[in-house]
C-alpha positions as CSV (number, residue, x, y, z in Angstrom):
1,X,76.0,158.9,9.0
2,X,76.0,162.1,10.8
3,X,79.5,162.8,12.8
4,X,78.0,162.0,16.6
5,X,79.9,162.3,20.2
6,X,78.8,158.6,21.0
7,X,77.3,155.8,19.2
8,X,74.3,155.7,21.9
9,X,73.5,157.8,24.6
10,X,72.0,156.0,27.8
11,X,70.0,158.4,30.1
12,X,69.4,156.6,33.8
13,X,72.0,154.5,35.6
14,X,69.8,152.3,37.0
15,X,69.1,147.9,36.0
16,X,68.0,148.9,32.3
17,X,70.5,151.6,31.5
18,X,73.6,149.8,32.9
19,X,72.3,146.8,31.4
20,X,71.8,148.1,28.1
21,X,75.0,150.2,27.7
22,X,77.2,147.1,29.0
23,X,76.0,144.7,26.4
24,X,76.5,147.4,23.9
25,X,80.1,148.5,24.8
26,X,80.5,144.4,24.8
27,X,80.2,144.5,20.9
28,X,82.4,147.1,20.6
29,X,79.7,150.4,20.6
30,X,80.7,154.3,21.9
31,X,78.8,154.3,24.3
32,X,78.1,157.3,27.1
33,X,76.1,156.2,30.3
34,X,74.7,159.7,31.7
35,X,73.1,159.1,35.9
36,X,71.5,162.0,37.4
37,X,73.0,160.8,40.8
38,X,75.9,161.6,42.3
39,X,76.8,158.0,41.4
40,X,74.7,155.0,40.5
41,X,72.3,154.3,42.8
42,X,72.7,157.1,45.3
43,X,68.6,158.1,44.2
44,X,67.2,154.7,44.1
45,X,65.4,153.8,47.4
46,X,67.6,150.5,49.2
47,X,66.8,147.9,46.5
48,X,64.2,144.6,46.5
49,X,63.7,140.9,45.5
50,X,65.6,140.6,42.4
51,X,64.7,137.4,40.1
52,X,68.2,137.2,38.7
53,X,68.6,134.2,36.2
54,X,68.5,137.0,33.2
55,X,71.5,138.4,35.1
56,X,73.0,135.1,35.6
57,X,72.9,135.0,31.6
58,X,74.3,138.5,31.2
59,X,77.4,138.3,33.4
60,X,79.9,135.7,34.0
61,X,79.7,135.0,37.8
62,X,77.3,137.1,38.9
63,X,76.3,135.6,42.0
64,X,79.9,135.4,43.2
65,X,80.7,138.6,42.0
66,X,77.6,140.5,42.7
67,X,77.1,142.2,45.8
68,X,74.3,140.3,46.9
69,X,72.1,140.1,50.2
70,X,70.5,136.8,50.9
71,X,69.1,134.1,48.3
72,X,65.5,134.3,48.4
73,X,64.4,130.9,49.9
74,X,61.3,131.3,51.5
75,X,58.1,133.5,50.3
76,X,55.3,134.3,52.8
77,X,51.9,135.7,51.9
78,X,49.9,137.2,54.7
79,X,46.3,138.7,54.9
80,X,47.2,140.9,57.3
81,X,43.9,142.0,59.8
82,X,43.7,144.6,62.4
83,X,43.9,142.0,65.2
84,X,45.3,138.7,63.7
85,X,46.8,137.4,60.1
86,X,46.9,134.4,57.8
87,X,50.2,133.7,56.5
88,X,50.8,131.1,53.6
89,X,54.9,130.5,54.5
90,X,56.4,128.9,51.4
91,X,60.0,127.3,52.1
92,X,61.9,125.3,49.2
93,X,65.4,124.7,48.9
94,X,65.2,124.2,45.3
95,X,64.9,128.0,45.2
96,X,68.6,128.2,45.9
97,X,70.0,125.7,43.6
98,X,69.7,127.1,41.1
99,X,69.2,130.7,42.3
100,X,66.6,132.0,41.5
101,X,66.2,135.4,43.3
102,X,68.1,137.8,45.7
103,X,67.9,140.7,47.8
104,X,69.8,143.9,46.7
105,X,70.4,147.1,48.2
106,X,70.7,149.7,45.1
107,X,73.1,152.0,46.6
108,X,75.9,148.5,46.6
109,X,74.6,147.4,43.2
110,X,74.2,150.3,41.3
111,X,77.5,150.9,41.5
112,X,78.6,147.6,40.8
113,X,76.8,147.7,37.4
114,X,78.3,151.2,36.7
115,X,81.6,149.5,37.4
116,X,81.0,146.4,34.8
117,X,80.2,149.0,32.3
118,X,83.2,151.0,32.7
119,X,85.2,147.2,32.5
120,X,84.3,147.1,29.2
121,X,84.4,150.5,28.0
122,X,81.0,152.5,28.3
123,X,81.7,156.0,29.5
124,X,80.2,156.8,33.0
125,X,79.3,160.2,33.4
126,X,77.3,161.0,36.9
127,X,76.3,164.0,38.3
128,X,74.3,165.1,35.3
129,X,70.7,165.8,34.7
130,X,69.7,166.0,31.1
131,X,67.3,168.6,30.5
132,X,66.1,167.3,27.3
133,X,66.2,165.4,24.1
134,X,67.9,166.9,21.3
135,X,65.6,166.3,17.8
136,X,66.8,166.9,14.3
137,X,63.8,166.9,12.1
138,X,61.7,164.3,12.8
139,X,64.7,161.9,14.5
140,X,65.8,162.0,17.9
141,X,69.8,162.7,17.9
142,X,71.1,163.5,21.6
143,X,70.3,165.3,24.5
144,X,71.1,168.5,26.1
145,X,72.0,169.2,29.8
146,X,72.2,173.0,30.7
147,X,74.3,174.2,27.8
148,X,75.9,171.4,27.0
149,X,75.1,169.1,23.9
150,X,76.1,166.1,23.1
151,X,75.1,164.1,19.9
152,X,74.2,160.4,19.2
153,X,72.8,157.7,16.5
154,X,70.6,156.6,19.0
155,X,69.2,157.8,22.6
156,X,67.7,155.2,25.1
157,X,65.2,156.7,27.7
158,X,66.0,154.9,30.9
159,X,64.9,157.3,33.5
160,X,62.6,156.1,35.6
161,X,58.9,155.7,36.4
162,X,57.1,158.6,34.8
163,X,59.7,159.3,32.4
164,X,60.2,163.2,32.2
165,X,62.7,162.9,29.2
166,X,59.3,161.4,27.1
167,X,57.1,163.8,28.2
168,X,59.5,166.7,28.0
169,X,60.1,165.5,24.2
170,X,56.0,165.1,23.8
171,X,56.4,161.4,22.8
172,X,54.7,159.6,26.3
173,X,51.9,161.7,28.1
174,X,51.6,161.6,31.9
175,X,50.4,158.0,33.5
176,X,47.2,158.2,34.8
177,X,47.0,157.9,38.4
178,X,45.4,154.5,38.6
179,X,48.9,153.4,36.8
180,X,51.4,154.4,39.3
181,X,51.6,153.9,43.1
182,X,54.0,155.7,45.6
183,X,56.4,153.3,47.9
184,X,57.2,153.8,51.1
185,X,60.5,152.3,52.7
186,X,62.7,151.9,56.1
187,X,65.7,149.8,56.3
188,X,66.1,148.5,59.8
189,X,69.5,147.5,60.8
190,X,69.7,144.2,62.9
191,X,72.2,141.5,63.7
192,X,72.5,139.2,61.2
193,X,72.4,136.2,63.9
194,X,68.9,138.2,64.9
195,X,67.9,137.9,61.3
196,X,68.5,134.1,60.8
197,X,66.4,133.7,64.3
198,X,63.6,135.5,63.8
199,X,63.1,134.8,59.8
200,X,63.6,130.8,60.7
201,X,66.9,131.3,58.1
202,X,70.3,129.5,57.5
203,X,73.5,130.4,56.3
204,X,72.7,133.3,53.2
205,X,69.3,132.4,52.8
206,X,66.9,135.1,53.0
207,X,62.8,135.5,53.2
208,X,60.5,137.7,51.4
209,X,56.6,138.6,52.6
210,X,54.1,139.8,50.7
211,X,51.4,141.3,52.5
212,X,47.7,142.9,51.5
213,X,45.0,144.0,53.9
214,X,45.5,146.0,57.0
215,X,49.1,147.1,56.1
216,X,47.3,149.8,54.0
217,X,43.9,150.2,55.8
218,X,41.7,149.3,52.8
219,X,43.8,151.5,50.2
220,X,44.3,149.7,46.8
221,X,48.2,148.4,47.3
222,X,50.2,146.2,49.7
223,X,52.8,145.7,52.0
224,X,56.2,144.3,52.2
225,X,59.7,143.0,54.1
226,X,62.5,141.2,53.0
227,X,65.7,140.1,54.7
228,X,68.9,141.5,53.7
229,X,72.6,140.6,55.5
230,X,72.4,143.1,58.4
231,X,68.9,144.8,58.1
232,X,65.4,144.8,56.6
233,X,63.8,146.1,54.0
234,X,59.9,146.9,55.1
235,X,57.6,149.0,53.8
236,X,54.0,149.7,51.9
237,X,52.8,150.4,48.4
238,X,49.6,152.6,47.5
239,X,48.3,153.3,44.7
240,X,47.8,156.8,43.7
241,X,44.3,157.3,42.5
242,X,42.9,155.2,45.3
243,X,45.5,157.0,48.1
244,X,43.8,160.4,46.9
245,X,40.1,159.2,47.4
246,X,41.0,157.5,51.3
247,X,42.6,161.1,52.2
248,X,45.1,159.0,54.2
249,X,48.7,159.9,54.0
250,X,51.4,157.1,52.4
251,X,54.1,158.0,55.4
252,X,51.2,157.1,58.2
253,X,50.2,153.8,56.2
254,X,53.7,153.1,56.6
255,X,54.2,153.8,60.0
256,X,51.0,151.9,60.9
257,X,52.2,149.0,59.1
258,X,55.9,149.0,61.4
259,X,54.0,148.6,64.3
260,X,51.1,146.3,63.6
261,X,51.5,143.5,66.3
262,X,52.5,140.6,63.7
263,X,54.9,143.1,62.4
264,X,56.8,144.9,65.1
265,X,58.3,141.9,66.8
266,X,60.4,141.6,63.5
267,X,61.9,145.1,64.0
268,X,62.2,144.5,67.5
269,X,65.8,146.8,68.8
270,X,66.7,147.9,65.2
271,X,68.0,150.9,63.8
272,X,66.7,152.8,61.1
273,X,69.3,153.2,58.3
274,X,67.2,154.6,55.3
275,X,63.1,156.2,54.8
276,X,62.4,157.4,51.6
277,X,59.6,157.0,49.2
278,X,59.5,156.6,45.6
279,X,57.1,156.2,42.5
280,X,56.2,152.5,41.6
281,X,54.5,151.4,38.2
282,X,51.6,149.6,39.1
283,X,50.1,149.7,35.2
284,X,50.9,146.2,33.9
285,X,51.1,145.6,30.0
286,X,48.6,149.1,29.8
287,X,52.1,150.8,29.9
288,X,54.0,149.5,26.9
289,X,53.4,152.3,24.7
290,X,55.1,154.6,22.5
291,X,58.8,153.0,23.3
292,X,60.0,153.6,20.3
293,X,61.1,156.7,17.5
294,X,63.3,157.7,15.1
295,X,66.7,157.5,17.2
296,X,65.3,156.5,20.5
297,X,63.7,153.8,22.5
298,X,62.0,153.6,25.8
299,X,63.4,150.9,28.0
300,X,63.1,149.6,32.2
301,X,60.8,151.2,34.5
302,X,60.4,154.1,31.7
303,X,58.8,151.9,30.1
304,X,56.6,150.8,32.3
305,X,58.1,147.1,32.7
306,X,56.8,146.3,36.8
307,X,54.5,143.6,37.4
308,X,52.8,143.0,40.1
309,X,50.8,139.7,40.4
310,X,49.9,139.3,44.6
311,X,52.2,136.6,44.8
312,X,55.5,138.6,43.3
313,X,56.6,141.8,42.6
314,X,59.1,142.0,39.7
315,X,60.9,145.3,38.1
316,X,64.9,144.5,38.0
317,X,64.5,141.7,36.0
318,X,61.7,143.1,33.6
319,X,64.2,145.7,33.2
320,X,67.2,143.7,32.5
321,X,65.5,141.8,29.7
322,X,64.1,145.0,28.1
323,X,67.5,146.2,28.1
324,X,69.0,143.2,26.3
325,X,66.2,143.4,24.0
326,X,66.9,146.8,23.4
327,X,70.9,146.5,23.1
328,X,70.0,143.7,20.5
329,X,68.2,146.1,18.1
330,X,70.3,148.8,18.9
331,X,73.7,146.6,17.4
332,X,71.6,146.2,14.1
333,X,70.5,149.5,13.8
334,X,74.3,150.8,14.3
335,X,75.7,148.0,11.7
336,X,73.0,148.9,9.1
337,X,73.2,152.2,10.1
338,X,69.5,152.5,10.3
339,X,68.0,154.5,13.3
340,X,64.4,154.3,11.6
341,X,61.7,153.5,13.8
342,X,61.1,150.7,11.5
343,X,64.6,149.4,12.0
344,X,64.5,150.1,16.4
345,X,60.5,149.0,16.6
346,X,62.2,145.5,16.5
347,X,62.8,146.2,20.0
348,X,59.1,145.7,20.3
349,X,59.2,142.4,18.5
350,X,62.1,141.1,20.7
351,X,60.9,142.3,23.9
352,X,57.5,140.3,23.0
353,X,59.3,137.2,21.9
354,X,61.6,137.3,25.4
355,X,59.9,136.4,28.6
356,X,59.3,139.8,29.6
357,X,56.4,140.4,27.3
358,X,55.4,136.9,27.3
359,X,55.3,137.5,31.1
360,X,53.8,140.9,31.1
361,X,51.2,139.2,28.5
362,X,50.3,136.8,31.0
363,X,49.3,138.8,33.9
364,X,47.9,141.5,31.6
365,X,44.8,141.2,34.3
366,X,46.3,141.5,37.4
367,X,46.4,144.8,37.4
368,X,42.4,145.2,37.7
369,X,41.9,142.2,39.8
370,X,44.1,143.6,41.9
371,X,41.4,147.1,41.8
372,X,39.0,145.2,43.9
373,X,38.2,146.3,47.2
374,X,37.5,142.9,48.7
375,X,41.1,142.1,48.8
376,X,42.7,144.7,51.2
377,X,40.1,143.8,53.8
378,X,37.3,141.6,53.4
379,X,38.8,138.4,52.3
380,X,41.7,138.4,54.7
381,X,39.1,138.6,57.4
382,X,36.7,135.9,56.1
383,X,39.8,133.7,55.8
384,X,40.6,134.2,59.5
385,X,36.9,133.7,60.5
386,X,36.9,130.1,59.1
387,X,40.4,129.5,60.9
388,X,38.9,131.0,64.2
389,X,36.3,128.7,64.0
390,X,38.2,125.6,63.4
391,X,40.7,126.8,65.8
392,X,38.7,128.3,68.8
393,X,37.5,125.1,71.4
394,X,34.8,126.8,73.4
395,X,33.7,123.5,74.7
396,X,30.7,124.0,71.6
397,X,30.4,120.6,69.6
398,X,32.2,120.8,66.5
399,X,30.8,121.7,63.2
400,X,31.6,120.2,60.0
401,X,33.9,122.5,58.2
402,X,31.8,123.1,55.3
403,X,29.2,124.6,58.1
404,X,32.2,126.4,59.6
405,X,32.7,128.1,56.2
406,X,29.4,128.9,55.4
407,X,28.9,130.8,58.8
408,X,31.9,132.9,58.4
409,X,30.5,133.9,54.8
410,X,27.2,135.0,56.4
411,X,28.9,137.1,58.9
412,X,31.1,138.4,55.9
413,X,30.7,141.5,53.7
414,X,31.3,139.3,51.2
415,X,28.6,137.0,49.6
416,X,29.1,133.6,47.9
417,X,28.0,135.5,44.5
418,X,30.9,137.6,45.3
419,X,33.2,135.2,46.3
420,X,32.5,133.3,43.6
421,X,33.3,136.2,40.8
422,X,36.1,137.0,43.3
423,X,38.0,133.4,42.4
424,X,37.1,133.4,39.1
425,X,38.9,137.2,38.2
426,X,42.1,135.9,40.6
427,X,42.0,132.6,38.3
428,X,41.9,134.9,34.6
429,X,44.2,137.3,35.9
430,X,46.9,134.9,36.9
């Protein structure tokens, strides 16, 4: 083999590059983590709803030794209207035992991760932005950053949404707009007493909503909040393609959403801690592609690993198991001392066989149900219509609720054809 700085080099501090280069220092690997930040996590944008049992099999103790927010214990969806809302509020305690999902905030975890990985070995080196991959022939080899080179069997792309390394290198082209959404975030700061009040929470449970409808005025994305210890995480996703068309800006969509009248009583007396905004894969399965070549693979949000279904919005753990997917075939590939793309498109295979590409398999469809206009206005507004009417006691007689229905359908933009092919996309897509 070909004398080399570091077994692998590890571009992107984030889930799938901390991941990745932890596991491989585990077995024993050089391994050089390289984070464009001034430290892990000082880019990333607060954090999310983590579904962490892939964690949970990674390290020993995480949730005692993570720094974790609140266990995720109850999930709301609301169709969000300009002058009311429908919320579906989920509560179960078998969420927490075992646990199955968390809030983070990135700029705590990151670091965390970084540390694990220095525990065991991996070389941490922050501060640096590569500015490309180095190639030898046809095979990837290491990556330069300003004039400094430094060699490697193998390289792992882990940078990020839109992954400049693979288009600087010509391997990935740019994602079409209709892939990628921007996000747009505030974390409010509030007492955690206020917290546990106003989210109907106990001890370190915490709540996530999921909102679609007036939180983005009819453009193709969603909204959302979740509870950390001391402060909330709130804030709206559009996609790109259908952003451009509306001519509204993301930063107004968010502010919009913050004061909404079902929204603003949350944030009532808080202080805002963080705003930022940040490109979100929004793609689905119509990502996976050219992740791997001779000496590198593709892994995490580079990769294109984000799904969003309606119900959930997953990335960290996506991430995690690509990473131990890719660390996997990586450890072969070093002891066989074959960096083919033959010998690393296993990665493909053992991503696939994992839950994150049986999961990303699943809600292959999602993506374009979640295209149709109907959903970011007209169906939250029928739903309310039919609650209005079974609701609103005018001193009318009472019709059947079938007759209820049928009269808020007429008074709908939507038809019963349409309604109709409505259910049956959300039922293929999820």
């Amino acid at each position: 083999m070909a004398e080399v700085d570091f077994d692998v080099i590890v571009v992107g501090g984030g889930v799938a590059g901390s991941v990745c280069s932890y596991l491989l220092a585990k077995d024993g690997y050089e391994v050089l983590l390289i984070e464009r930040g001034v430290e892990p996590g000082s880019k990333n944008l607060s954090g999310g709803v983590f579904y962490c049992r892939v964690m949970q099999e990674i390290f020993d103790n995480f949730l005692e030794e993570a720094p974790i927010e609140r266990v995720i214990t109850r999930n709301c969806l609301s169709f969000l209207n300009k002058d009311n809302f429908v919320n579906i509020d989920y509560w179960d305690g078998r969420l927490s035992e075992p646990v199955n999902a968390v809030t983070v905030l990135r700029a705590k975890f990151d670091p965390w991760l970084a540390e694990q990985c220095e525990n065991v070995g991996v070389t941490v080196m922050p501060g640096v932005k590569v500015d490309e991959l180095v190639r030898d022939g046809g095979q990837f080899v290491g990556v330069r950053a300003g004039e400094d080179e430094l060699r490697a069997h193998v390289v792992v792309a882990a940078d990020g949404v839109n992954s400049f390394l693979s288009q600087y290198a010509g391997i990935r082209a740019k994602e079409p707009k209709e892939n990628l959404a921007v996000g747009v975030k505030s974390v409010i700061a509030l007492d955690p007493e206020v917290i546990a009040e106003r989210f109907n929470l106990t001890g370190d449970e915490g709540a996530a909503y999921a909102v679609v409808g007036d939180c983005t005025q009819g453009v193709a994305g969603g909204g959302f909040m979740y509870t950390n210890r001391d402060s909330i995480s709130i804030g709206i996703v559009a996609r790109l393609d259908d952003l451009e068309k509306s001519g509204k800006s993301s930063s107004d969509l968010h502010d919009h959403f913050l004061t909404h009248p079902a929204i603003a009583p949350f944030l009532k007396d808080g202080e805002l801690l963080e705003y930022g905004c940040h490109l979100v894969a929004e793609g689905g399965k119509k990502m996976q592609h050219d992740l791997v070549h001779r000496g590198l693979l593709v892994i995490g949000d580079a990769a294109g690993f984000t799904l969003n279904t309606g119900f959930t919005v997953r990335g960290m753990d996506l991430a995690a198991g690509s990473a131990r997917a890719a660390a996997s075939v990586i450890s072969d590939a070093l002891k066989a001392k074959d960096f083919s793309a033959e010998a690393l498109g296993k990665y493909v295979e053992e991503y696939n066989a994992s839950f994150v590409g049986k999961d990303m398999d699943t809600y292959a469809k999602a993506p374009d149900f979640l295209e149709n206009p109907a959903m970011y206005g007209d169906v939250g507004e029928l739903v309310a219509d039919v609650l209005h009417g079974v609701y609103n006691h005018d001193l009318t007689p009472r019709k059947p609720l079938l007759k209820v229905v049928m009269g808020a359908v007429k008074r709908s933009r939507l038809s019963l054809a349409g309604l109709a092919k409505l259910g049956i996309s959300a039922v293929r897509s999820m």
